[in-house]
Backbone as CSV, one residue per row, in Angstrom:
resi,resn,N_x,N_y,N_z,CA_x,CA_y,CA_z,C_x,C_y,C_z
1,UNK,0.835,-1.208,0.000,0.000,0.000,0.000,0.868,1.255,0.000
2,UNK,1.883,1.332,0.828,2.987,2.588,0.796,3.319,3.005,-0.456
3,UNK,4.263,1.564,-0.774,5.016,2.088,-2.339,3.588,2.150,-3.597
4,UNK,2.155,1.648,-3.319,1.437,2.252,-4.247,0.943,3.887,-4.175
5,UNK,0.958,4.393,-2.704,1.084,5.632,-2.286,1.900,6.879,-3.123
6,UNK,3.465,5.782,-3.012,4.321,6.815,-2.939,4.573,7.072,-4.682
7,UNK,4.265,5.998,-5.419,3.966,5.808,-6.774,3.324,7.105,-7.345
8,UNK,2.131,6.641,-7.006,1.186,7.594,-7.417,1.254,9.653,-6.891
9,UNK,2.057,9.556,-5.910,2.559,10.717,-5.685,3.333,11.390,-6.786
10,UNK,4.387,10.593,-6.957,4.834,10.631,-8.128,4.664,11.040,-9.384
11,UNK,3.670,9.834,-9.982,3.516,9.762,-11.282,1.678,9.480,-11.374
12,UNK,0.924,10.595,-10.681,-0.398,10.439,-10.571,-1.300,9.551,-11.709
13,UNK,-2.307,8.532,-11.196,-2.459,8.147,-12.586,-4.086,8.798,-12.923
14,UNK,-3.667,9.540,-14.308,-4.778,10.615,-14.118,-5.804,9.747,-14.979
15,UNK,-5.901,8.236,-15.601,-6.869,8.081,-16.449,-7.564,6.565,-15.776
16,UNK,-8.425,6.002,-16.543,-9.100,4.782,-16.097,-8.088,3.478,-16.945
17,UNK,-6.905,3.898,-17.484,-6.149,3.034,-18.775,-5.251,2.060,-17.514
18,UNK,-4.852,0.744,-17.732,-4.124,0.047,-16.666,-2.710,0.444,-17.552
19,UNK,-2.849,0.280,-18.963,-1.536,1.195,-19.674,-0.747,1.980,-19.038
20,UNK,-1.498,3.409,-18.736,-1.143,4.064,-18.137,-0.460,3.833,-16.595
21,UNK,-0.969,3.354,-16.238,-0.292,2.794,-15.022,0.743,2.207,-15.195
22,UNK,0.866,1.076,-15.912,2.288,0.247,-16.521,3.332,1.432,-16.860
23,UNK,2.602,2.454,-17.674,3.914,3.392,-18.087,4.254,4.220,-17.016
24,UNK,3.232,4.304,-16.068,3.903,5.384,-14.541,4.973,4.730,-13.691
25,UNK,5.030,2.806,-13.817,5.680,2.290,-13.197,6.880,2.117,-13.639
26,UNK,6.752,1.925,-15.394,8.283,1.661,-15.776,8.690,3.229,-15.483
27,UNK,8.313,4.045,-15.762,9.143,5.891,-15.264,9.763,5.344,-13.634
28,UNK,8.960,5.013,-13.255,9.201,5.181,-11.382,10.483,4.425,-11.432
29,UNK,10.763,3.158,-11.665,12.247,1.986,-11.984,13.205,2.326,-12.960
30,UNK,12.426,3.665,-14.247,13.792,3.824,-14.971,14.344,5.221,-13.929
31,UNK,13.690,6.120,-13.936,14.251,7.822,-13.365,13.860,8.102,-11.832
32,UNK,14.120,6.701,-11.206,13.532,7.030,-9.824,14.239,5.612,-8.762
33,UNK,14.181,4.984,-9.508,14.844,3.831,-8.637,16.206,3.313,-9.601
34,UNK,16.478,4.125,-10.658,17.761,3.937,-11.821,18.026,2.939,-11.847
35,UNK,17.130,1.756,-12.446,17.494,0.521,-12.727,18.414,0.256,-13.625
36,UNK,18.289,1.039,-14.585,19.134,1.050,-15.545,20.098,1.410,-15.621
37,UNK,21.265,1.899,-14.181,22.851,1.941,-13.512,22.741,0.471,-12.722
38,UNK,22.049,0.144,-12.588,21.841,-0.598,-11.142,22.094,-2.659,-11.509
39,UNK,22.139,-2.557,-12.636,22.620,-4.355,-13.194,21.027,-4.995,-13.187
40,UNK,19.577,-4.382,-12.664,18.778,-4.995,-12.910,17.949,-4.310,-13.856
41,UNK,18.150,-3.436,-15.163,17.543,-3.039,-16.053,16.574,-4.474,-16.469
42,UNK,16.914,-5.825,-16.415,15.917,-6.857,-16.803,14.782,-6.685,-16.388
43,UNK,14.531,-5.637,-15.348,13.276,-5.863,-15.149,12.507,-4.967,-15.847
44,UNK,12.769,-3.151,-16.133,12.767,-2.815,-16.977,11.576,-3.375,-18.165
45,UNK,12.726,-3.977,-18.973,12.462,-4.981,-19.863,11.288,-6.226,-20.201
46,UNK,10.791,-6.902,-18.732,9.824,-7.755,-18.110,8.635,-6.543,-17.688
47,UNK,8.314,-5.567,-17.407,7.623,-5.042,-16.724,7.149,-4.372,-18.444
48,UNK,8.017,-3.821,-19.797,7.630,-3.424,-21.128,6.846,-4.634,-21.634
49,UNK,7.617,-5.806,-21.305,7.149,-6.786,-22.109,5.823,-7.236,-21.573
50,UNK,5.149,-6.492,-20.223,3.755,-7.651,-19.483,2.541,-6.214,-20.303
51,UNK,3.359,-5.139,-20.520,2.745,-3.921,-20.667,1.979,-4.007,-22.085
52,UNK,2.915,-4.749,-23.095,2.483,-4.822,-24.368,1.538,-6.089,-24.219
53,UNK,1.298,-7.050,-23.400,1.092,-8.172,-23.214,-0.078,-7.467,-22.913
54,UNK,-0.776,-6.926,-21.887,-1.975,-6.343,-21.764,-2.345,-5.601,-22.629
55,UNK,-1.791,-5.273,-22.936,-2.825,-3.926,-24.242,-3.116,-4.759,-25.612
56,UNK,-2.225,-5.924,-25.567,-2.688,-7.101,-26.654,-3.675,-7.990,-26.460
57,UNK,-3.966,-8.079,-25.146,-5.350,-8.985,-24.752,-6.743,-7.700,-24.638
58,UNK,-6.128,-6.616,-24.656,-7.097,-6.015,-24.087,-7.834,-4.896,-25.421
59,UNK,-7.249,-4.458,-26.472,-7.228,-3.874,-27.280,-8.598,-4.565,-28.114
60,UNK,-9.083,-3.396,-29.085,-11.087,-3.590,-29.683,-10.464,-4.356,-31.121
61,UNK,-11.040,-5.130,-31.327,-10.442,-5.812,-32.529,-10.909,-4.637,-33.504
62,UNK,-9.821,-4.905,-34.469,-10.704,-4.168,-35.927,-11.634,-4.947,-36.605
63,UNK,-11.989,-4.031,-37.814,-13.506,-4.932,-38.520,-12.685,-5.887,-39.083
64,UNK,-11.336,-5.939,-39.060,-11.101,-7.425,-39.865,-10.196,-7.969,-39.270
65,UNK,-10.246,-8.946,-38.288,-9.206,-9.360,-37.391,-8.610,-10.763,-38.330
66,UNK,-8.081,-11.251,-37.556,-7.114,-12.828,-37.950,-8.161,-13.765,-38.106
67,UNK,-9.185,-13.681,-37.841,-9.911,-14.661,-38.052,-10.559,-14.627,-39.477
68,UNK,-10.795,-13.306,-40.035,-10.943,-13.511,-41.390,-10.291,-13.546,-42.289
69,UNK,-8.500,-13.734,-41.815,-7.450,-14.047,-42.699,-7.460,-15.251,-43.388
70,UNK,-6.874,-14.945,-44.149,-6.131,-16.342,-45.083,-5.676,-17.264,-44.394
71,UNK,-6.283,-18.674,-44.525,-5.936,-19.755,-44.155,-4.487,-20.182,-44.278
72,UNK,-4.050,-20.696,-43.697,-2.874,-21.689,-44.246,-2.971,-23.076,-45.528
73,UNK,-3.753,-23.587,-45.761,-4.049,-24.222,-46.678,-4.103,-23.351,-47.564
74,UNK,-5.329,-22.213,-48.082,-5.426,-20.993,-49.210,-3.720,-20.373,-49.369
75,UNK,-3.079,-20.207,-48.530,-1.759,-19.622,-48.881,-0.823,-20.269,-49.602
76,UNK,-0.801,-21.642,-48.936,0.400,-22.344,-49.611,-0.168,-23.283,-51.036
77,UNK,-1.408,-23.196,-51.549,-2.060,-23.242,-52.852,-1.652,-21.856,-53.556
78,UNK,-1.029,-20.842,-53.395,-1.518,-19.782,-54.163,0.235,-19.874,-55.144
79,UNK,0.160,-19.708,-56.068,1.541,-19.144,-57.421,2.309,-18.137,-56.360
80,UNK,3.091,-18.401,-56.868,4.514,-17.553,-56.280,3.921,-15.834,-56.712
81,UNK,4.124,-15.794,-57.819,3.391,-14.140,-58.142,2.354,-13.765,-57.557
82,UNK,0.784,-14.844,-57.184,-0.173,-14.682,-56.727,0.071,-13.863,-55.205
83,UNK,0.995,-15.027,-54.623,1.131,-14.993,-53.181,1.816,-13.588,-53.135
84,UNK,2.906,-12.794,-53.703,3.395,-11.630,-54.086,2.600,-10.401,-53.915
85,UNK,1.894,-11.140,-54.895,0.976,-9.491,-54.799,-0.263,-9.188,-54.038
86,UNK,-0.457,-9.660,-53.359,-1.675,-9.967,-52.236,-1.312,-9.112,-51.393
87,UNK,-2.008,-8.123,-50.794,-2.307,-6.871,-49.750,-2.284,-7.557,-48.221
88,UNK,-1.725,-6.777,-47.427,-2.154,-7.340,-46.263,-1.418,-6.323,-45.558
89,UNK,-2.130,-6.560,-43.703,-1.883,-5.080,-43.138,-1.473,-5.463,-41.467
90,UNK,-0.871,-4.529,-40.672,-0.712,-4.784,-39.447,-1.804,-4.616,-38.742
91,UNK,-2.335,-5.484,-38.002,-3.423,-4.800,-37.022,-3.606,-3.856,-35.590
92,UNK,-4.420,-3.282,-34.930,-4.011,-2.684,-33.783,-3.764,-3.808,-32.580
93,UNK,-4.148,-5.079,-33.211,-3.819,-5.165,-31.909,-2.150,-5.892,-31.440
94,UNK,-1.675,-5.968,-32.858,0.019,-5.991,-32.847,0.829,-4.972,-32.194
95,UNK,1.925,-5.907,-31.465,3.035,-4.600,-30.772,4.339,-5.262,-31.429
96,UNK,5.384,-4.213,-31.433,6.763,-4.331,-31.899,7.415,-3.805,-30.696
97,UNK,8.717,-4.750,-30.416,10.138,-4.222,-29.690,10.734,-4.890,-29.535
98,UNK,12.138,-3.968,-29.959,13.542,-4.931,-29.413,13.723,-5.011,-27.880
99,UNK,14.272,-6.128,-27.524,14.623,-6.073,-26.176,16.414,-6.990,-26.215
100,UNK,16.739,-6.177,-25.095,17.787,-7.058,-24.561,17.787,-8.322,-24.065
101,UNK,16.986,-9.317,-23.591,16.452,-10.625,-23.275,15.346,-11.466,-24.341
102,UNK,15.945,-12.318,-24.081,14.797,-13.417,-25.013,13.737,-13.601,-24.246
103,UNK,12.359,-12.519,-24.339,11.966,-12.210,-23.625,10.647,-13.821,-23.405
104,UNK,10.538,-14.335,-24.736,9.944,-15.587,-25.010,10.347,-16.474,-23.749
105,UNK,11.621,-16.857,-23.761,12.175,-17.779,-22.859,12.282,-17.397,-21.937
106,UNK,12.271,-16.171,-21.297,12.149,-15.371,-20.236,10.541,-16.151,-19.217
107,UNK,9.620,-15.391,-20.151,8.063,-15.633,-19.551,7.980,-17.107,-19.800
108,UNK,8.734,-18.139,-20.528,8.249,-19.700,-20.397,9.025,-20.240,-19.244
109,UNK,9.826,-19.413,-19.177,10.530,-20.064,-17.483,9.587,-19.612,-16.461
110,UNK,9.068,-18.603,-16.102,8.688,-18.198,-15.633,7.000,-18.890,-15.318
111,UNK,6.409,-18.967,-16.213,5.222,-19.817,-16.743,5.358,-21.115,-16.106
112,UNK,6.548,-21.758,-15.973,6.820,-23.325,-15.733,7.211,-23.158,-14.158
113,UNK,7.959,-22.525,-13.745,8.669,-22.209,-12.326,7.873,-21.297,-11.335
114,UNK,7.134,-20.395,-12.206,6.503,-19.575,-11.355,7.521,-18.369,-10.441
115,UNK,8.466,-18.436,-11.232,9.515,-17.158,-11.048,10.147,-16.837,-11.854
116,UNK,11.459,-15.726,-11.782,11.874,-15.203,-13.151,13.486,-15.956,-12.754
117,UNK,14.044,-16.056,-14.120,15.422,-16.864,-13.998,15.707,-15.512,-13.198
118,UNK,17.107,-16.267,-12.384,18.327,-14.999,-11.541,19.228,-14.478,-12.504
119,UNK,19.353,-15.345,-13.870,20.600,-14.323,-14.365,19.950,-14.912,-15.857
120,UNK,19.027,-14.128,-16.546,18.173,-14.218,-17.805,19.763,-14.091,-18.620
121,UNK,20.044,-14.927,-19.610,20.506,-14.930,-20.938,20.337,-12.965,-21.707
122,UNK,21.405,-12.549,-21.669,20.679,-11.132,-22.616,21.685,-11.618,-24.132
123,UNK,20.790,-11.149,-25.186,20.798,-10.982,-26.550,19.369,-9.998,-27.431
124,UNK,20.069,-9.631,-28.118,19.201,-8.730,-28.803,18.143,-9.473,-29.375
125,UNK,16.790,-9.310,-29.147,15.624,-10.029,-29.214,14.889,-9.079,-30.042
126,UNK,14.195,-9.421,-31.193,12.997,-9.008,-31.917,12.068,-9.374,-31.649
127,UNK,10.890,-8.852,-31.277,9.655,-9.653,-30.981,8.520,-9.082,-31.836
128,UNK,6.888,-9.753,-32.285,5.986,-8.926,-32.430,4.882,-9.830,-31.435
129,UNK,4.221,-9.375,-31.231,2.490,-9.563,-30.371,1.722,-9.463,-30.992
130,UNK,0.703,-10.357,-31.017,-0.475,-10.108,-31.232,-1.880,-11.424,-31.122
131,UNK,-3.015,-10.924,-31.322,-3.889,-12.084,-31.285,-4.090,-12.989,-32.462
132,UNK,-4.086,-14.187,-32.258,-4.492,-14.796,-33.398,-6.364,-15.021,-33.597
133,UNK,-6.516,-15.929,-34.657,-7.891,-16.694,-34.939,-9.319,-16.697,-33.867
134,UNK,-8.108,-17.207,-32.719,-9.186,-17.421,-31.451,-9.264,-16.601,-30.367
135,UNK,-8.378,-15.059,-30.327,-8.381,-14.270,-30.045,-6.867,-14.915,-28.839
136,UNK,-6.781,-15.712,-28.922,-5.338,-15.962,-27.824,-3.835,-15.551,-28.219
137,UNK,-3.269,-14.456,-27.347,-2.011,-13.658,-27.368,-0.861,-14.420,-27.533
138,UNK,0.182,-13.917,-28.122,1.452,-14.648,-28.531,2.354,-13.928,-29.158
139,UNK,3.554,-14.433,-28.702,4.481,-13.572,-29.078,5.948,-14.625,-30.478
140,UNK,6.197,-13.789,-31.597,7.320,-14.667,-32.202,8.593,-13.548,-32.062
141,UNK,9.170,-14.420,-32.830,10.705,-13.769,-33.092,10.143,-13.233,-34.557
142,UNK,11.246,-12.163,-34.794,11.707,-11.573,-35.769,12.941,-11.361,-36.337
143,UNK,13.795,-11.474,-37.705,15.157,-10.892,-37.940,14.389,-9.434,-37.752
144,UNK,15.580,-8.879,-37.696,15.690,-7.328,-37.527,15.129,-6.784,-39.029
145,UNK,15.796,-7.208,-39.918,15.073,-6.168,-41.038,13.376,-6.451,-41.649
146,UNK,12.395,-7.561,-40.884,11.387,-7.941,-41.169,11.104,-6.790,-39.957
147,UNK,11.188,-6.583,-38.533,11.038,-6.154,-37.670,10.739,-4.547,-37.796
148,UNK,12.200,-3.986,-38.638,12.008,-2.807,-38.538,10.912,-2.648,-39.837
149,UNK,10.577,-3.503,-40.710,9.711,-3.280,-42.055,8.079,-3.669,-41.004
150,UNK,7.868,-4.050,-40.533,6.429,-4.223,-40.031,6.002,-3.103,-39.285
151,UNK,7.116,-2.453,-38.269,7.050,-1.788,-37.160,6.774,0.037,-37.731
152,UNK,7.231,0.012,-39.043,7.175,1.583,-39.933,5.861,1.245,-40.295
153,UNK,5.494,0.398,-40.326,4.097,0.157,-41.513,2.923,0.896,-40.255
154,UNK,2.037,1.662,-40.842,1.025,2.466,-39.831,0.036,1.622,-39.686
155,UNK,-0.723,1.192,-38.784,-1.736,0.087,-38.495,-2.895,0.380,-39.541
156,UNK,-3.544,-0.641,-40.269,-4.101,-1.373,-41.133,-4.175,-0.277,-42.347
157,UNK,-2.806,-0.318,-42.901,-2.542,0.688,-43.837,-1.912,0.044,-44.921
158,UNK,-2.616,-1.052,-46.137,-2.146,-2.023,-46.708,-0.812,-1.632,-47.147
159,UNK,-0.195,-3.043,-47.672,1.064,-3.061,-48.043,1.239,-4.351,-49.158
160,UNK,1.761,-4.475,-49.843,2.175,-5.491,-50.567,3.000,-6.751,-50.228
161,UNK,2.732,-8.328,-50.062,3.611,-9.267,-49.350,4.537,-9.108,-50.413
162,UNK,5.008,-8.870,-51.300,6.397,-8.424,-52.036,7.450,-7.963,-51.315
163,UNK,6.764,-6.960,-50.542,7.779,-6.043,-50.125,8.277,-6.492,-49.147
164,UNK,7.336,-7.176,-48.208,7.304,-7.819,-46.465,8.864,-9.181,-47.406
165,UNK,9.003,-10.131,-48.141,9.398,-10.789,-48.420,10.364,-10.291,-48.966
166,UNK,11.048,-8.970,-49.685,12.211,-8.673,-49.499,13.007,-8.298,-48.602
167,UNK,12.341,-7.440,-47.492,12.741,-7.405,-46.349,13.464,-9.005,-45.401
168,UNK,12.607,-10.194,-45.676,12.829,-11.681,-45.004,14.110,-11.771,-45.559
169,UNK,14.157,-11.889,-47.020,15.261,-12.793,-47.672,16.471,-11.962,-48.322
170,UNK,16.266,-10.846,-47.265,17.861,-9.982,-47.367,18.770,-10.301,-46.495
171,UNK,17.784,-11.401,-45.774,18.965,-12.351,-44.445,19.644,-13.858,-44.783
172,UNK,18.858,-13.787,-46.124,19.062,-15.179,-46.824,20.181,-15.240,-48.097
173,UNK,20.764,-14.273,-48.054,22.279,-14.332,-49.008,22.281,-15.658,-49.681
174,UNK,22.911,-16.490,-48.708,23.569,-17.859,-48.988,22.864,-19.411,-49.320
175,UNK,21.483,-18.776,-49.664,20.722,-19.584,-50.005,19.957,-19.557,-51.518
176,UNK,19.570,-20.861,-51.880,19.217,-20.426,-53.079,17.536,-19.339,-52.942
177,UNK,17.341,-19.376,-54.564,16.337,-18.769,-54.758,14.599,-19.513,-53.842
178,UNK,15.292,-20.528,-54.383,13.890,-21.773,-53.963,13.563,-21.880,-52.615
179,UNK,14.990,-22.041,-51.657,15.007,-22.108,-50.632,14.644,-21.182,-49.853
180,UNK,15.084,-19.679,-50.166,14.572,-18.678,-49.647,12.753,-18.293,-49.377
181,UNK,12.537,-18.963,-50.486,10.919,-18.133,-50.868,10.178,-19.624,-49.958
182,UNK,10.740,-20.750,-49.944,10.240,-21.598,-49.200,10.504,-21.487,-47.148
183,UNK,11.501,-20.613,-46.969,11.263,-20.325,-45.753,10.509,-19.045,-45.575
184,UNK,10.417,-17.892,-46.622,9.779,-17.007,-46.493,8.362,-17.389,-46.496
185,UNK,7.630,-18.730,-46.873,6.518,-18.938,-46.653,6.447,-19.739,-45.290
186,UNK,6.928,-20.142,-45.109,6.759,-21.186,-43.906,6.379,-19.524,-42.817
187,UNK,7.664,-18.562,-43.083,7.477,-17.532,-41.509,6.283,-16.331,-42.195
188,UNK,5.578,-16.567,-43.452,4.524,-15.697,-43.471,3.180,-16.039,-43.211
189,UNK,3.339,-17.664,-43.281,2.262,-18.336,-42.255,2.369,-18.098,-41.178
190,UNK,3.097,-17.968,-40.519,3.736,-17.898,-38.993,2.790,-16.749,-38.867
191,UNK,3.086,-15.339,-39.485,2.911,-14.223,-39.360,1.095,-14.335,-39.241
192,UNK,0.654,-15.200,-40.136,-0.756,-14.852,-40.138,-1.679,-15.501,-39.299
193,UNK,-0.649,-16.770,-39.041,-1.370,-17.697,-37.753,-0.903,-16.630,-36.345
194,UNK,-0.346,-16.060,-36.221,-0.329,-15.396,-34.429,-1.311,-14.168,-34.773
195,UNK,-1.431,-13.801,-36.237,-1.840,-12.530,-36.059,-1.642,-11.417,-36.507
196,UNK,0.027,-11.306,-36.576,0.894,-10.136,-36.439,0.075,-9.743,-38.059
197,UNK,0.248,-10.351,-38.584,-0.710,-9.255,-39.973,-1.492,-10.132,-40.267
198,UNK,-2.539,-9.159,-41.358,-4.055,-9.838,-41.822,-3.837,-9.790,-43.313
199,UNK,-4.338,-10.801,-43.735,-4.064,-11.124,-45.252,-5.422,-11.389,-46.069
C-alpha cells in the first residue's frame, strides 16, 4: 500500500487506462529507482514486455481481425506471383520491440517455475504480439530487417507481401532462390497464424 502511495505521488495516474499505469511504473524503476545503472535493467524490460502483453489482450479488434485471414491451406495453394501481390496489413492489436532478453524464454521459465530466472541470458531479441484466430495472445521472433519493415508500416494501412518478403530474404544471401521463398513462406504463415498481420 505505501510504495502504491508513494507511486502515485509521483507519477499520478490521471486516467481509467491500466496502460497508463504500466507506463507510470516503468518511469518510477527507470528515473527514480535507476534501474538502468543498477545491473537490474531486466526488469525494466519484463515489466515493457507484461505492458504490451496487456494492451494485446485487451485492445477492440478491428472490422477485420485474424480470423478472417487467409488460411494456411489458401496460402500455400496460391503461385509464387499470386502470393506476391496480395495486400495485407498490421493490425491494432500488434506490438513491436527490441529487447535485450529473449523475452519468449524469459516468460516460459517463468510460466513453468513460477519465477523469473536470476541471471536471464541477454541478446538482442525481436519480438511482435499479437492475437491470433481465437483471439489468444502470442508472441514470435523476428530478424531485424522484417522487424524494422512491419514496425514503420502504420496500423491497417495495406502493403504489398512483395515487399514484407524482401525485407525476409535480405537475411538469406547464402541460399538459393527456392530455398529462400520456401522459408519465407513457412514464416509468413507464422505471421498470419499469431496474427501479427491480416491477409
Amino acid at each position: 500500500k505505501a510504495f502504491a502511495i508513494q507511486l502515485h505521488k509521483l507519477y499520478p495516474w490521471k486516467n481509467a487506462r491500466t496502460e497508463g499505469l504500466a507506463e507510470n511504473f516503468l518511469m518510477f524503476l527507470r528515473d527514480d529507482l535507476k534501474l538502468t545503472t543498477t545491473g537490474k535493467e531486466f526488469l525494466l524490460q519484463l515489466v515493457e514486455f507484461e505492458r504490451h502483453a496487456f494492451y494485446i489482450r485487451r485492445v477492440e479488434n478491428d472490422p477485420i481481425t485474424a480470423k478472417q485471414s487467409l488460411s494456411r491451406e489458401q496460402i500455400t495453394k496460391l503461385q509464387v506471383g499470386a502470393l506476391l501481390e496480395l495486400s495485407c496489413f498490421v493490425p491494432s492489436c500488434a506490438r513491436f520491440d527490441r529487447f535485450e532478453l529473449d523475452m519468449i524464454d524469459v516468460w516460459s521459465y517463468f510460466e513453468k517455475h513460477q519465477e523469473l530466472p536470476t541471471s536471464p541470458k541477454k541478446a538482442a531479441c525481436f519480438l511482435a504480439g499479437s492475437r491470433d484466430s481465437e483471439n489468444r495472445s502470442g508472441w514470435l521472433r523476428l530478424t531485424e530487417p522484417v522487424f524494422t519493415f512491419l514496425r514503420q508500416h502504420t496500423v491497417l494501412q495495406p502493403f504489398p507481401v512483395g515487399s514484407l518478403a524482401e525485407a525476409f530474404v535480405s537475411t538469406c544471401a547464402n541460399k538459393s532462390e527456392t530455398e529462400a521463398y520456401s522459408e519465407f513462406l513457412k514464416f509468413f504463415v507464422s505471421l498470419l497464424e499469431f496474427g501479427v498481420i491480416v491477409c
